[in-house]
Structures are given as structure tokens and as C-alpha cells.
N, C-alpha and C positions, 0 to 999 in steps of 0.2 A: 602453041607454046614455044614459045627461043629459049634455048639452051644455051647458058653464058658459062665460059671458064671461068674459074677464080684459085685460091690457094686456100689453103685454114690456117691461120696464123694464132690462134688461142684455142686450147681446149681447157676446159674447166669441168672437172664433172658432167653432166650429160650440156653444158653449154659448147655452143662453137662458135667462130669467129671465120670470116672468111674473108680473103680482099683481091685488088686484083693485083695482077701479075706483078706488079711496080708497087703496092703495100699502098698506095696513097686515098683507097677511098676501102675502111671497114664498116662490116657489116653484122649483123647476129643473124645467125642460121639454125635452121632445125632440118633434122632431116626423117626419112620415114619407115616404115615398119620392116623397109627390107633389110633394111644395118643390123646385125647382130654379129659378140662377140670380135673376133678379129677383122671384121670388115667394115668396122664401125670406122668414121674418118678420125686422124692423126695430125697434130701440127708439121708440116711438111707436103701432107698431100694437095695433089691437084684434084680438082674435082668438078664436077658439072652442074648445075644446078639453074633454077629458076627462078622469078618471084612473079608472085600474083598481082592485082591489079592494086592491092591494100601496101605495096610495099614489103612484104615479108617473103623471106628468101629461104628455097628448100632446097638442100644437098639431094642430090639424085643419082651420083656414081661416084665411088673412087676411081682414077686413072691409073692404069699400073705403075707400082713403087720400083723405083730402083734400089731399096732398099728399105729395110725395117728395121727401127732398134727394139728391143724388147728383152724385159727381165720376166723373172717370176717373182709374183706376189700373193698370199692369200690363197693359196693353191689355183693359181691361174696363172696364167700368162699375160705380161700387162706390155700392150704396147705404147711405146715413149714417140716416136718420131721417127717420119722414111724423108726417104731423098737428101740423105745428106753427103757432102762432100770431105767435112773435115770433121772429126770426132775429136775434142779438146779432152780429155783427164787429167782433171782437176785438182789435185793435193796440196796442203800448206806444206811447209816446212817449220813443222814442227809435230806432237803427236800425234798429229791427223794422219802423218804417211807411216805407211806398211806395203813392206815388199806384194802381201798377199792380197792385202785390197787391190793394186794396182790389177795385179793379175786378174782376180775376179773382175773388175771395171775393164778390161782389156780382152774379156771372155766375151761381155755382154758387146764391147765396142767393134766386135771381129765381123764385119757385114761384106757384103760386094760392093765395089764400088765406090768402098771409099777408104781414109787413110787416118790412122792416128798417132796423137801426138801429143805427147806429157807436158804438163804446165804444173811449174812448182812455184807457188805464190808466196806474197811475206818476207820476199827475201831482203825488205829491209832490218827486217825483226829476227833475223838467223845469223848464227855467228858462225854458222861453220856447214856452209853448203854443201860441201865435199860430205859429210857424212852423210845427205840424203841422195846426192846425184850420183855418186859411183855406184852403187848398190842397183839403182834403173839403170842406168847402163850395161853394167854388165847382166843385167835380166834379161833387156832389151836392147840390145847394142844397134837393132835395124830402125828405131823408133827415135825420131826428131825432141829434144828434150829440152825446153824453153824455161828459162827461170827468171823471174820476174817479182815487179811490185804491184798489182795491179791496179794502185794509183795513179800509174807514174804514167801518160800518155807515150814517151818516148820509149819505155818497157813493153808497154803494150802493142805498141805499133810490129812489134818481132814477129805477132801470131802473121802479119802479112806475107810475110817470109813462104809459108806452107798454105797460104789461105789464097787464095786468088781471086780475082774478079770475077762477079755472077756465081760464087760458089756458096753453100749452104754450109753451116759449121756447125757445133752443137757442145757444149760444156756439157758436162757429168764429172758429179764428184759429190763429198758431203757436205753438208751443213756447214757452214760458216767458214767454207777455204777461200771465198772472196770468188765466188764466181757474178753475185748481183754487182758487184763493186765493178768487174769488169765487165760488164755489158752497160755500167754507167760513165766509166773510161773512155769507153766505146762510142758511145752515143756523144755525148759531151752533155749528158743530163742526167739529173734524178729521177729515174723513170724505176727504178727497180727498188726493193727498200732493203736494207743493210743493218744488221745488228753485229755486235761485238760479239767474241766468243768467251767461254768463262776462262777464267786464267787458271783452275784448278787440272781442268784435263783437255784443253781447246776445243772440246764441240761448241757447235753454232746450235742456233736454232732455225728450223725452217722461215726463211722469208718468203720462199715464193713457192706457191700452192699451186698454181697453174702454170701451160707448157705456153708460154710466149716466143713469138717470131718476130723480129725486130731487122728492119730494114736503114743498112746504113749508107750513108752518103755516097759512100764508092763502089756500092753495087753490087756489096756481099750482104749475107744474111746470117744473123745467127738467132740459137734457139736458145734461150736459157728455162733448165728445170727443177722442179723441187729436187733439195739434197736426198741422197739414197743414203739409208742406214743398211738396213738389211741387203746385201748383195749376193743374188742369187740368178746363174743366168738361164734363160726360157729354156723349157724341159727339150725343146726342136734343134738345142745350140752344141756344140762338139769341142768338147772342155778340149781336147789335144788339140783344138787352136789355138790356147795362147802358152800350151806348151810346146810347140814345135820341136824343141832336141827329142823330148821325152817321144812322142808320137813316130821321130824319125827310127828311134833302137827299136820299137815296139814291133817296125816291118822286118829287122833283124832278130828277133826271136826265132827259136828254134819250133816253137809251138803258136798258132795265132789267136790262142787260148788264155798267151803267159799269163801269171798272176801277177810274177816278177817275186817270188817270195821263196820257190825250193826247185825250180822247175830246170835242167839242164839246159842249156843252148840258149841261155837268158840274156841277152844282151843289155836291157836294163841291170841286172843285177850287177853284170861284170863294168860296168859303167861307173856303179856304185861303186864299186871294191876298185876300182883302179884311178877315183877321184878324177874321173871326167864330167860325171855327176854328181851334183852335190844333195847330200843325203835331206838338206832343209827343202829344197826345191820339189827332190820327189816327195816329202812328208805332204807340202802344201799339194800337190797334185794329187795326193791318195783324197787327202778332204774334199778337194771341191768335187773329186769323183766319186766321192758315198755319199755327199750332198747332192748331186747330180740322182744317183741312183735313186734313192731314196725318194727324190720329185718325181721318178720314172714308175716304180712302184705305188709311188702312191696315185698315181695318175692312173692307172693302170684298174685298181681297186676302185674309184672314183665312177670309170666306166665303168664297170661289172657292174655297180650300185644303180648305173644309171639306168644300164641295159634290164638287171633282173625288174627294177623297177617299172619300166615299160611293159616288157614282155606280163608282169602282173595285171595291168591296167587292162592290155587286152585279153586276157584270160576273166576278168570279170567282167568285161565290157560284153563278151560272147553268152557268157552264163547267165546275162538280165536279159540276152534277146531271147537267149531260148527256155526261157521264162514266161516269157510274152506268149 
């Protein structure tokens, strides 16, 4: 049996898509009963595989990632896409952006290995950019912050700026902020489908259901994926990474316990009280960290249910042999 390299470049439900190293000859693939859970293949991976004499092609290992993005959904952990180089977040400019989403989108987007970078789209349709970009700046003042029309080839061509040759890139963001718009920018084709958003409150609807890998001309790649509603990051993920001030006072506590609420030698607190912290900043860090918690406990419970449930099975698996 020969073992050929290739990459996945579509996942769709339990379907996969594999091609080779240069994108120019895809494939449909299955693969077999050792995949389970998080080891299951990802758009992004490399991987090993074979085909039979009939033409039909089976994944046979993933190769190690250099990285993994992944959220939580459904009480699981759902992974998106490894090996990437440039992580794009995605927002309109308009009531699509919030300080807090970004954050959360910038929790899930915190990996090894690689770099992100805010894309504010629409900006033909915005009369007053300054009141969405100052706001990410000063959240993120280390984070490259692109504003753009994602029409406009000449706008779009910026992302090359942070995107280099032979590197992997990946949009995230919601529903209808024009992320399929630019990857057809991109391409110089209609290859992604596009709908308007409603003009009552700007959500989009989902155009694109499956995680696509698109190989362009000069020898970058990018991933585009369904928009995320619900944004919550994997229970394995350390919310005090997309807070970094907050995480930096926390080693300044008096106690490594602090709550940050009554506790002396608090250095969050005094942070608070002396407006070096802003009190909206740590409000949104308390949420996504009882939202955190909350995936922790309940994950926690999940096993118990899973363990008592086994440990049952063989407790009556023993009482029919000795039956016999």
C-alpha cells in the first residue's frame, strides 16, 4: 500500500475533501474507525492517506498541527481549523461590532503560532469610522487593524500587508460582515454565495455551511467559515489571554486566590479605584469568566455521568456472569 500526502481543504459534516499540496487536483475522502472526537481531520490538516484499486481515497493519520482553532458548542468542543498563519476578525462597521465580541473572537483566535488581525468592513457604508476604530485600538493597541470595503480589490489587497507568501489565513466573524464577499474579492470569482443583511438590525444570514480552503494565485491560502452566533471559547482555552492587563495585576495580588471584590493587597481593585482599569473592561472579563466556569462545571458533571455510567454497566456485566 503507498502512503501519499495530501491536505483537507473542505469539511462538511462527516464529508471530507482532500487535495495535494498546490490545491490543483481534489478529492472526496473517508476515513476510518480510528478518528474519533478531536482527532477526527480539520480543514487545514495534513494528512496521510491512500486509495484503493476502485479509486477511493482513505485518510489514515493526521500529521501534527501547529495549531488548532476551536470554540465551544453544544456542550463540546468544536474544532474549526489548524495550521494557520493569519487569523482575520471579521466585523462590519456597523451594529454587527462590539467591543465584547471582538474580545471573545480574539479569546477563540489566541493559538501558537500564529498572528491576528481586525478587518472592519463596509466602510463605504460608515460615516464615521473613528467611532468603531478607536474603541479596538485602544482594547488592542498591539493588533494590526485594517479597514476596508470588501468590494474594492485595491482595499482588499491591504490584508497582504500581514499575509505573506505560502501562509494559511482564516476569517471569523458573523453572519453577513462580508467575509464570502472577500474571499470572492480574492479569488476574482463567484465562488462563495452572498446575501444582504436586513437593514432592521444588520445580521446576515449563513451563506456558508461548510469549512472551505481556497488556493490563490500568489501562493497564500485562505479558509473561509460559517458565521459564529454563539461565541464561546473551548473549555482547554485561558480567557486571561485576550485580557492581558487584567492577568498582568492578577500576579500583583496580595493573595493568588484574589476574587478582586473585598480582598486587601488587591491590585485589580486598586486599578479599578485609580482608573488605570476601566470598570466596563473588567465587567466584560467577569462574563466571559462565569461563562468559562460554568463550560468547566458543566463539563466536569458530564464526566461524573459518564464515569457513574460505566462503572454501572460493568457492575451488571459481572452479576450475569455470576449468574451463569
Amino acid at each position: 500500500m503507498q502512503v501519499l500526502k495530501a491536505q483537507v481543504c473542505s469539511v462538511s459534516r462527516n464529508n471530507w475533501k482532500i487535495c495535494d499540496l498546490k490545491g490543483s487536483k481534489i478529492t472526496n475522502a473517508d476515513i476510518n474507525n480510528s478518528f474519533v472526537g478531536e482527532s477526527l481531520p480539520v480543514v487545514g490538516d495534513f494528512v496521510d492517506y491512500f486509495e484503493d484499486d476502485w479509486g477511493n481515497c482513505f485518510i489514515l493519520k493526521v500529521n501534527e498541527r501547529k495549531n488548532l482553532l476551536a470554540r465551544h458548542t453544544k456542550d463540546v468542543d468544536k474544532n474549526i481549523a489548524s495550521n494557520i498563519d493569519v487569523i482575520f476578525i471579521v466585523s462590519s462597521l456597523n451594529n454587527d461590532f462590539e467591543i465584547e465580541k471582538m474580545e471573545r473572537f480574539c479569546l477563540i483566535a489566541t493559538v501558537p503560532n500564529s498572528k491576528i488581525v481586525f478587518l472592519l468592513t463596509k466602510s463605504d457604508l460608515c460615516s464615521n469610522i473613528d467611532k468603531y476604530i478607536n474603541p479596538l485600538k485602544n482594547r488592542f493597541p498591539d493588533n494590526k487593524i485594517i479597514v476596508l470595503n470588501s468590494k474594492d480589490i485595491n482595499d482588499v489587497n491591504q490584508l497582504f500587508s500581514v499575509w505573506r507568501k505560502n501562509e494559511t489565513a482564516i476569517f471569523l466573524g458573523s453572519s453577513g460582515v462580508g467575509k464570502s464577499t472577500l474571499i470572492n474579492t480574492l479569488l476574482g470569482a463567484e465562488v462563495a454565495t452572498t446575501f444582504d443583511v436586513r437593514e432592521s438590525d444588520d445580521k446576515g444570514r449563513h451563506t456558508t455551511t461548510a469549512r472551505n480552503m481556497y488556493f490563490l494565485d500568489n501562493g497564500r491560502k485562505i479558509i473561509d467559515t460559517p458565521g459564529i452566533r454563539s461565541i464561546q471559547s473551548a473549555q482547554n482555552q485561558n480567557v486571561q489571554l485576550a485580557f492581558d492587563e487584567i492577568a498582568d495585576l492578577e500576579t500583583k495580588c496580595k493573595y493568588n486566590n484574589c476574587s478582586h471584590t473585598s480582598e486587601d493587597g488587591c491590585a485589580v481593585k486598586k486599578a479599578l479605584e485609580c482608573g488605570i482599569l476601566s470598570k466596563s473592561e473588567f465587567e466584560r472579563f467577569k462574563r466571559i469568566q462565569a461563562s468559562k466556569e460554568r463550560l468547566t462545571d458543566k463539563g466536569k458533571f458530564e464526566l461524573h455521568k459518564q464515569t457513574k455510567f460505566l462503572k454501572t454497566k460493568k457492575i451488571e456485566s459481572r452479576n450475569r456472569k455470576k449468574q451463569k
